[in-house]
Structures are given as C-alpha cells and as structure tokens.
N, C-alpha and C positions, 0 to 999 in steps of 0.2 A: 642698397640704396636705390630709391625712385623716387624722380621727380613727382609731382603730383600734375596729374594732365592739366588741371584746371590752373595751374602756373602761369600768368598772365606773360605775355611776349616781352615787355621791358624788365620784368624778374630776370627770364631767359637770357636776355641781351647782358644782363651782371654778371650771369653764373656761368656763361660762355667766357666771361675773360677768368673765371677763378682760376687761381696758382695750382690747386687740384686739378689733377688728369683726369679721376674719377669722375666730379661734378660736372668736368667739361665733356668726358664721354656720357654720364645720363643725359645731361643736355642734347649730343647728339641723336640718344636716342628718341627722344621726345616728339611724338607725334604732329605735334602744332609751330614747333620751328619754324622762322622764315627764312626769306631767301638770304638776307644780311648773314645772320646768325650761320646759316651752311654754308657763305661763303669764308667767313670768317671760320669757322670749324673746319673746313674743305682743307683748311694751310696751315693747320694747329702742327705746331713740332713733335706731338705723339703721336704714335702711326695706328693705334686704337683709334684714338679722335675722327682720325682720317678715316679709317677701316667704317668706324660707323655712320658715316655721313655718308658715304661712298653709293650707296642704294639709295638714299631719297630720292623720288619719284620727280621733285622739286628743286636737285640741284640743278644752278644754271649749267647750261652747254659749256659754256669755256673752263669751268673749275672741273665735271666731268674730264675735261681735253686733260688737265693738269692732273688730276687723279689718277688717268691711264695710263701717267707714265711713274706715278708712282715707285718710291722704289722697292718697296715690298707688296709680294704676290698678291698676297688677301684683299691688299685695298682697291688693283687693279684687278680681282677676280669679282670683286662686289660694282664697281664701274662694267664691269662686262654683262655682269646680272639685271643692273639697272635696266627697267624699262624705257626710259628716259634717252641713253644712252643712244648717239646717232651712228648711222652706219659707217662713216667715216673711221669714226671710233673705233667701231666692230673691227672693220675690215685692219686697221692696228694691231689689234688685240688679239685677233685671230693667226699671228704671227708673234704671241707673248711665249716666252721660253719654259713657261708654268701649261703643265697641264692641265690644272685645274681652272684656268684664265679662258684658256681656250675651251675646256668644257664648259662654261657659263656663256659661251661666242652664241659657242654650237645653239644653248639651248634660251636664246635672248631670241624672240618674235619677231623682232628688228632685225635681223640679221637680213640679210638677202641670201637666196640660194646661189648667188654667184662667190658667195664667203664660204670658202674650203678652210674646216678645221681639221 
C-alpha cells in the first residue's frame, strides 16, 4: 500500500488517527506530512509508526528529544540519522547502548568533533 503523494493534508490528518498501523505508518511515510500529523505520529503506540517519523527533516525539536529516548534502537538510530537532530541530542546518543545509534552519531553532519563515538 501507498498513500498517493497528491493526498491532500486533512485526508492525512483522518488516516493518521486510523485503527491500522499500516495506514498510520504509509502516513508516516508520506512526503507532504505536517508538523501536527509528526507530532501526533512521533507518540503513536507502534514503534513502526514511531521508527518512521523518526527521520523527518521536519520533526519538531522536542518530539526528536522524546524519540531519542525511545525505547527501541531503530527509532533512536533514525533520531540520530536525522539531519534536523540537535547536538545536544547527538552528544545523548552518542552514549546509546546500540551500536548501530552510535554509528548514525558518528555519521549525522551535526555532530560536533567534540562528540566521541
């Protein structure tokens, strides 16, 4: 299943609250998202949901803060990936118990060279 890009944003805003996981992660993945809809997605009780919002360029700072501490790897490896993602963040994350967290520290542009992974 795919959304269809051209999905107008109040369609979006319905198919973000559906009972399906599925709907609510192609939602996630949907290019044209806004900030509502990724926060609302950012706190979804499936950690898919969460895993695919985790990268938008566009999630706010504080739901990033909330996703890093996530409590599964992938969603806090994708918050580490994020360009968006602030260095505060980083420097967290760069002390994540997952290797694979800390290799997306390492290789986020944001990082500072004072962050040892």
């Amino acid at each position: 299943m795919c959304i269809n890009p051209s999905t107008p944003v109040p369609i979006l805003e319905i198919l973000a609250s559906d009972y399906d996981t599925t709907i609510r992660r192609e939602v996630g993945l949907h290019p044209n998202i806004s900030v509502a809809i990724l926060e609302m997605l950012g706190g979804d009780k499936d950690m898919d949901v969460r895993y695919f919002v985790a990268h938008k360029p566009n999630m706010p700072i504080p739901m990033l803060n909330k996703l890093a501490e996530d409590e599964h790897w992938d969603t806090r490896r994708e918050v580490a990936a994020n360009p968006s993602t602030t260095v505060s963040i980083l420097k967290n994350l760069a002390n994540d118990e997952n290797e694979d967290v800390r290799y997306e520290v390492a290789r986020n542009l944001n990082r500072p060279a004072s962050v040892k992974t």
